[in-house]
C-alpha positions in Angstrom: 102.7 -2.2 166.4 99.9 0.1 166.6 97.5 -1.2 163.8 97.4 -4.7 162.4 99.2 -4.9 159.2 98.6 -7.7 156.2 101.6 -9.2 157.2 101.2 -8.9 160.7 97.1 -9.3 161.5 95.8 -9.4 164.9 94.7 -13.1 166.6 91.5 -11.6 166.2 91.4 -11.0 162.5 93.4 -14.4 161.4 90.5 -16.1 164.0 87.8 -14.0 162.2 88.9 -14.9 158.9 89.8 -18.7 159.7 86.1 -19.0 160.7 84.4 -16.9 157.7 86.7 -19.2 154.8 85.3 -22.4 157.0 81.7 -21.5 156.9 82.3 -20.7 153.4 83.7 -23.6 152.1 81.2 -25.6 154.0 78.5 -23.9 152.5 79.6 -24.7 149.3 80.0 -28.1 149.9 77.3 -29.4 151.3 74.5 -26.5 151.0 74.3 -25.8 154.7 76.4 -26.0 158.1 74.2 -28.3 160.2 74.7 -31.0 157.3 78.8 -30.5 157.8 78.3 -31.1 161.7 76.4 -34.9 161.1 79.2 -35.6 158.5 82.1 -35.1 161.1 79.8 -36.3 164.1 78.1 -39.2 162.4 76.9 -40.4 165.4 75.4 -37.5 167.2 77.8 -37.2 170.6 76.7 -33.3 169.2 80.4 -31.8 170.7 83.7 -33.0 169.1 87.3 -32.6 170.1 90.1 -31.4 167.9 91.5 -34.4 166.7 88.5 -35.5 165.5 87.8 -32.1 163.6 91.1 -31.7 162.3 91.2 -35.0 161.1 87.4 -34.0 159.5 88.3 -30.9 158.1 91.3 -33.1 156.0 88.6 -35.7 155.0 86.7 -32.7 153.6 89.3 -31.5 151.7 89.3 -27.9 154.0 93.0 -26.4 153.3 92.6 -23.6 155.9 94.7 -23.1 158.9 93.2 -25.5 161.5 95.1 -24.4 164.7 93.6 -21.0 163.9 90.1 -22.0 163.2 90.1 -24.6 166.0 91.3 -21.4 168.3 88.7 -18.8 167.3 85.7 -22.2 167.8 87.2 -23.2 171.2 88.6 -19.6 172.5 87.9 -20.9 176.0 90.3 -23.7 175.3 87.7 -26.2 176.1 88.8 -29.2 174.3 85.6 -29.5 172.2 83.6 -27.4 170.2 79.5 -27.8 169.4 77.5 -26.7 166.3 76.6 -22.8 168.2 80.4 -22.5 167.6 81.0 -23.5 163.7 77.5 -21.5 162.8 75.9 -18.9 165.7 73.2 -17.9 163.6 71.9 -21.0 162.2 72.0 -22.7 165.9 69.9 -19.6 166.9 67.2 -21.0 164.3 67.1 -24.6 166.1 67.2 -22.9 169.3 64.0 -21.0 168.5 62.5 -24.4 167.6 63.6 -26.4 170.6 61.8 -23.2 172.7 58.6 -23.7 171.2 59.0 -27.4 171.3 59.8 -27.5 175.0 57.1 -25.0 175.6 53.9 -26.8 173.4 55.1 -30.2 173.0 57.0 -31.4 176.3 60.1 -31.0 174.6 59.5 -34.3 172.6 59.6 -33.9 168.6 57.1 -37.1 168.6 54.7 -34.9 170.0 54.9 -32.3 168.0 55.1 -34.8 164.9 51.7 -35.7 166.1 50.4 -32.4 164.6 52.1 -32.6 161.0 51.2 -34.3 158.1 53.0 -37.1 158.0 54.1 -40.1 155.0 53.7 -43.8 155.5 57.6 -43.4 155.8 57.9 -41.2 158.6 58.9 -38.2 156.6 57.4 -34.8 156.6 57.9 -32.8 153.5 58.2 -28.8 153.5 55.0 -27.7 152.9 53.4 -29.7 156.0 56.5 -28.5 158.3 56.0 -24.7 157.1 52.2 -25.2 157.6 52.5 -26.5 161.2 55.0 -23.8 162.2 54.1 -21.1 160.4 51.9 -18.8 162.7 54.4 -19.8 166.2 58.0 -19.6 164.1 59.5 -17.4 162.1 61.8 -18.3 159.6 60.0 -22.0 159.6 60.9 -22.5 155.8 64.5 -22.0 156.5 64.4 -24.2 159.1 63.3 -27.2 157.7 66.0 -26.3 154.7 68.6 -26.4 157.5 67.1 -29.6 159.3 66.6 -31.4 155.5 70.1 -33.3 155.9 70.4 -34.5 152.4 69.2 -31.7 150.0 65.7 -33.3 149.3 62.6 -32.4 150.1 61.8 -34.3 153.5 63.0 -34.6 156.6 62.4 -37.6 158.7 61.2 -38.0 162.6 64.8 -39.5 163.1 66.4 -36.7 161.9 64.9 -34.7 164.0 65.5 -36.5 167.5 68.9 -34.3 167.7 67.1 -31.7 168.9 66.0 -33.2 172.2 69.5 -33.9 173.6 71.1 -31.0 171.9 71.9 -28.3 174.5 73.5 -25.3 173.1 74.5 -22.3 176.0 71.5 -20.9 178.1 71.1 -17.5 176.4 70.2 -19.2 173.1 67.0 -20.3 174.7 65.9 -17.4 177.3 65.2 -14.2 175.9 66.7 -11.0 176.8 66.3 -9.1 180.3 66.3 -5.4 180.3 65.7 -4.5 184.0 68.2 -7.4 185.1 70.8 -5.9 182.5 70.4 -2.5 184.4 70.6 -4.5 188.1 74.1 -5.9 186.7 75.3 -3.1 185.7 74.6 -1.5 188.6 76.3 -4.2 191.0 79.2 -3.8 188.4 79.4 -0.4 188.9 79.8 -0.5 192.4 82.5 -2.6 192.2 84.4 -0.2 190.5 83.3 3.3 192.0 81.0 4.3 189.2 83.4 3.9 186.2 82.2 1.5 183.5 85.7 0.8 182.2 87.4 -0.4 185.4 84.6 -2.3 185.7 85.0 -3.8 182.4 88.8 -4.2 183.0 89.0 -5.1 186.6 86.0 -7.2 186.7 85.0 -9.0 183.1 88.3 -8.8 180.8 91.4 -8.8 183.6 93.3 -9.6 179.9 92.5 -6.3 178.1 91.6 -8.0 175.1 88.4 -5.9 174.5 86.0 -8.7 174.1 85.2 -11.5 176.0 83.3 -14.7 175.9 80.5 -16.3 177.6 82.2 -19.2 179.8 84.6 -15.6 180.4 81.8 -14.0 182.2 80.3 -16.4 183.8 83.7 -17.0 185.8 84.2 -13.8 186.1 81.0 -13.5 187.8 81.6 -15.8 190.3 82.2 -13.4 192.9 78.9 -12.0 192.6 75.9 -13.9 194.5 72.7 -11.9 193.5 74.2 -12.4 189.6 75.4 -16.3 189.7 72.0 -17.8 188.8 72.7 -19.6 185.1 69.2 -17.5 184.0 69.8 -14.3 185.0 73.0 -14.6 183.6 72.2 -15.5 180.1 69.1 -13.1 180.2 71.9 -10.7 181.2 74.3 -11.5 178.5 71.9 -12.1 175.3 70.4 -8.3 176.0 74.0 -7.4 174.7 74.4 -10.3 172.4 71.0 -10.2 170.6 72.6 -12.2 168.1 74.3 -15.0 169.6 77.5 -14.6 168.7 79.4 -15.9 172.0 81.2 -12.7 172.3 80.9 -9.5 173.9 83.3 -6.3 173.2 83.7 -3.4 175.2 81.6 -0.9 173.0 78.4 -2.8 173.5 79.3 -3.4 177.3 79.3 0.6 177.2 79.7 2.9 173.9 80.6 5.8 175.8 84.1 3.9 177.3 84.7 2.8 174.2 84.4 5.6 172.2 87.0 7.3 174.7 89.5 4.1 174.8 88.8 4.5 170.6 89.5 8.5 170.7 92.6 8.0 172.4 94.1 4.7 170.6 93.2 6.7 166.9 94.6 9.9 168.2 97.8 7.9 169.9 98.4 6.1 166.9 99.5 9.6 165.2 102.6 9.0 167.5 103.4 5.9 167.3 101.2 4.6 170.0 99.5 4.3 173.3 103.0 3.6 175.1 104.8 6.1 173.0 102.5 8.3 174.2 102.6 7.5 177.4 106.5 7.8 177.6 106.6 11.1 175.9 104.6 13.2 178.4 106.0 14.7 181.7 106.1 12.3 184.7 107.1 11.7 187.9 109.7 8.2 187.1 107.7 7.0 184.4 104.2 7.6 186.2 101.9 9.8 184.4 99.4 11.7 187.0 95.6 13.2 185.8 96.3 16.3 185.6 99.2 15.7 183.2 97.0 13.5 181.0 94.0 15.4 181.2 96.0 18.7 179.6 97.7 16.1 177.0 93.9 15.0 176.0 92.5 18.4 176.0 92.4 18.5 172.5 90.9 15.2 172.1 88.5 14.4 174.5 86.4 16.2 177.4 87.5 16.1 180.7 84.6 13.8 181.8 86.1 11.7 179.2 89.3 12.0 179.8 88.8 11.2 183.7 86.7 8.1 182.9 89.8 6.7 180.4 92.4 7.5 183.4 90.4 5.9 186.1 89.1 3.0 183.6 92.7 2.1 183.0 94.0 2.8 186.6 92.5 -0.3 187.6 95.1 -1.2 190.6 93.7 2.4 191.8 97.3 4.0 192.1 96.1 7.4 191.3 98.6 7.3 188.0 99.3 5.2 184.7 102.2 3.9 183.3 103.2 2.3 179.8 101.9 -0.5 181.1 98.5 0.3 181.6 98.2 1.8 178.1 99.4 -1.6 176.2 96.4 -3.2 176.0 95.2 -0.3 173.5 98.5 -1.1 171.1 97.5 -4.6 171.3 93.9 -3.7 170.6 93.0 -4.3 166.6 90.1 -1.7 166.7 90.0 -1.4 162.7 89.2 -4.8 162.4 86.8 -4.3 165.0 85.6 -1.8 163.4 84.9 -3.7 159.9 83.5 -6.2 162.3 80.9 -3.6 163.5 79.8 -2.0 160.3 79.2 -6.0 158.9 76.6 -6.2 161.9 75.3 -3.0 160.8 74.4 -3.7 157.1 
């Protein structure tokens, strides 16, 4: 099937989907997403496996599809998930905190308690957080909604001790690395004779799926000394993932591959596919040469264009492509992607 269909959606939309309805529902229920995580882990282990989230999610009364959510938190198939993976965004606010704590206070939310206006109680109410924070922290009001665990209008030194065992994935706390991103992509590009889409395909998504994760690249990476360091690595990967998302997809890697891998999936898709298309033109026992696809493309893309997409998806080097090379791009839900893309943008 070329394009995902209602019936028919792609893992990546039913995963999408399964994870917006979550958040939503949660929201709804108890005001935020970091209130949900201390309801199912009570008592702050701060990762929980799927049995203990499915059997959450039914205490909650969630009715969603929980082998789908629980795939699209844990796409590494790690056995747990942590709170970066229910709610990206909001974690990226307590990240920003437990910097700033690390950097001025030691790390130690006594410490930095020390400087806020404090009840008899232990509590500290909005007003003295915000104050506190206010000219080091952006956003310091809606952090202390998210950390204010029972909807009031406190939050108490307990509640905030979380924070200094909670470690969410390096490149929520480093910031992002320009002249290393160019180093990598350098090294990457040698390892794939210039072109930025073997290098995506041979080297960061051998699966063809299009995106990949962060435990992906740091595997993937492996092979590569001068890029193995866990810093230079997240500094690396949150220049592309500004957000935090846990995901990267080929047309931030490199716009330029993916608008050609894009061009030809669209333009493919007129008959019946990448593999149709691949099948229909003249070949040599099912092996479709450069030349042969460069003159099919002509209408559609440049020949600089064309040549990167041939090489890109030549990856074994053979000097021709066959149906099989092309079916990643009938398996690839690009309008979804697409939606996905123009959310980010708005």
């Amino acid at each position: 099937e070329v394009e995902s269909s209602p019936r028919q959606a792609s893992a990546l939309r039913r995963g999408v989907q399964a994870h917006r309805d979550f958040v939503n529902f949660v929201c709804r229920k108890f005001g935020n997403s970091l209130r949900l995580w201390f309801v199912i882990d009570p008592e702050e282990h701060l990762k929980i496996g799927e049995k203990q989230f499915v059997r959450a999610c039914e205490e909650i009364g969630f009715s969603g599809c929980l082998l789908t959510l629980w795939r699209q938190l844990d796409p590494d198939c790690t056995g747990h998930i942590s709170f970066h993976d229910i709610d990206p965004v909001a974690a990226l606010q307590l990240a920003d905190f437990k910097v700033l704590l690390m950097k001025q206070f030691d790390g130690e939310v006594q410490k930095f308690l020390k400087i806020v206006e404090m009840n008899r109680s232990q509590r500290v109410g909005r007003d003295a957080f915000v104050k506190a924070l206010d000219d080091t922290l952006q956003g310091a009001r809606r952090l202390f909604d998210l950390l204010c665990r029972h909807n009031g209008s406190t939050v108490s030194a307990r509640e905030l001790r979380f924070l200094e065992k909670w470690w969410p994935p390096p490149y929520f706390l480093v910031p992002p690395d320009r002249a290393r991103l160019h180093h990598f992509c350098a090294v990457l590009g040698d390892a794939a004779h210039g072109n930025p889409l073997k290098a995506w395909f041979r080297v960061l998504d051998p699966d063809q799926s299009f995106r990949i994760t962060f435990n992906r690249f740091k595997y993937q990476l492996m092979r590569f000394q001068k890029l193995q360091e866990e810093d230079s690595m997240a500094q690396v990967w949150r220049a592309w993932d500004s957000d935090c998302s846990g995901y990267l997809f080929l047309r931030r890697f490199h716009p330029e591959a993916h608008e050609a891998a894009a061009r030809l999936k669209r333009w493919a898709a007129k008959s019946g596919g990448g593999v149709k298309f691949i099948s229909q033109l003249e070949s040599n026992n099912g092996r479709v040469s450069k030349a042969t696809f460069r003159k099919a493309l002509a209408d559609v893309l440049d020949q600089a264009a064309a040549d990167l997409l041939f090489d890109g998806l030549d990856v074994g080097d053979t000097g021709h492509l066959t149906e099989q090379e092309v079916r990643c791009l009938d398996r690839w839900d690009l309008a979804f992607e697409d939606e996905l893309h123009s959310c980010e943008a708005t």
